[in-house]
C-alpha positions in Angstrom: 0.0 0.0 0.0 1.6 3.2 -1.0 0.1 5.5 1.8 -1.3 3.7 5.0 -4.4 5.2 5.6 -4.7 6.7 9.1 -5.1 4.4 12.2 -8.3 5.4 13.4 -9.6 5.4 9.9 -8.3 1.3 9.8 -10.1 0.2 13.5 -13.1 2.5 12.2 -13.1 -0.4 9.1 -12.2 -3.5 11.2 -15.1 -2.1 13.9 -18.0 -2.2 11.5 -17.0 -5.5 10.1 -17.2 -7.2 13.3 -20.8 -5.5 14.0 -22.0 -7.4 10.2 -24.1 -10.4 11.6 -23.5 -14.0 10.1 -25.3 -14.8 7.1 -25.1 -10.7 6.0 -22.6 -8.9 3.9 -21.6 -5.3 3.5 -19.9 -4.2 0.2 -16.6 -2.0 0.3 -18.7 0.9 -0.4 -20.8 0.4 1.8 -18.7 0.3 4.7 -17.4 3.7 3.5 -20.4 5.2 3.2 -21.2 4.3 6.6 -17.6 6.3 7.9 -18.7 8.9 5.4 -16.5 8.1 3.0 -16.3 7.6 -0.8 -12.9 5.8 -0.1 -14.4 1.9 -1.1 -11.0 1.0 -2.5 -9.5 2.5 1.0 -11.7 -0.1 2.4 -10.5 -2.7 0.4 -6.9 -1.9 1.4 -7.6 -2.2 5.0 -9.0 -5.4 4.1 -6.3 -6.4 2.6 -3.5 -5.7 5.1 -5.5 -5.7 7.7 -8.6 -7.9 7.4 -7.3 -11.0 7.8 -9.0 -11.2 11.8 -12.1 -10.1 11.2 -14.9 -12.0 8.8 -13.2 -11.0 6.1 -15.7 -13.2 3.3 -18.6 -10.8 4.9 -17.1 -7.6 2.9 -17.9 -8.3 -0.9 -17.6 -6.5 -4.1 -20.6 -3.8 -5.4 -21.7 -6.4 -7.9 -22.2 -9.2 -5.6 -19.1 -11.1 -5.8 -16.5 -12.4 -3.0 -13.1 -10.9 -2.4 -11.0 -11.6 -5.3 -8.7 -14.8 -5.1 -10.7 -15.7 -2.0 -13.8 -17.0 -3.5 -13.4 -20.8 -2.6 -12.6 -20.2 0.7 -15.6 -17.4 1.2 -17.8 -20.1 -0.1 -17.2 -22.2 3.0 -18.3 -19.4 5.0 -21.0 -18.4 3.2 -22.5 -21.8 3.5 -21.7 -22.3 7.1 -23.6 -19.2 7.9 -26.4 -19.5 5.9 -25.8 -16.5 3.6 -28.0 -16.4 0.4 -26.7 -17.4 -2.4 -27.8 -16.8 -6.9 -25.9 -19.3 -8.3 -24.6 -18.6 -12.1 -22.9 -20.0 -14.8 -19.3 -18.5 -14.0 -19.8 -19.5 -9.8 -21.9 -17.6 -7.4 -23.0 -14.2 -5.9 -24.4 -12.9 -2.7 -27.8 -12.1 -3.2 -28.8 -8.5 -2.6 -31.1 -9.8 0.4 -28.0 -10.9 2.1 -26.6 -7.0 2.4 -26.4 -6.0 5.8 -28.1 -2.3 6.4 -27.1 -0.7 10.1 -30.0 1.4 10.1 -32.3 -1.3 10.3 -30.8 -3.7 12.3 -32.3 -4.8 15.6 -28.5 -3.6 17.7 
């Protein structure tokens, strides 16, 4: 990463990934958003140097689709937690009903 974002910026990311419930997702931009951000691919490189202890497989890309190069092992996670699933001819998607929305959740 060629500038680190800053640190609170990085346990703001790793904090609202921990609060996503099993089964749901949040996309990259969608966790910005929610720090009031437009910095998804930010997002995305916290994930990816810093991800790795959180549910990492529960942060998915705006179309639908796993973490790249991760997509077998998300599957596994996905299945164990029940997440809703479109099946299609080139693997799988979360299904928009899976996304995770704060503002609506029962914390």
């Amino acid at each position: 990463m060629s500038a680190s974002p800053p640190a609170g910026f990085v346990e703001a990311v790793l904090d609202i990934v921990d609060r996503i419930p099993p089964g749901r997702v949040a996309t990259y931009g969608d966790i910005a958003a929610m720090l009031g951000s437009r910095g998804a691919r930010v997002v995305g490189q916290v994930m990816a140097y810093y991800g790795s202890d959180v549910a990492w497989w529960r942060v998915i890309r705006a179309g639908g689709h796993p973490p790249r190069e991760h997509e077998d092992r998300a599957l596994t996670h996905y299945r164990d937690e029940g997440t809703a699933l479109i099946e299609t001819p080139a693997g799988y998607r979360i299904s928009p009903s899976a996304r995770w929305h704060p503002e609506f959740a029962d914390e």
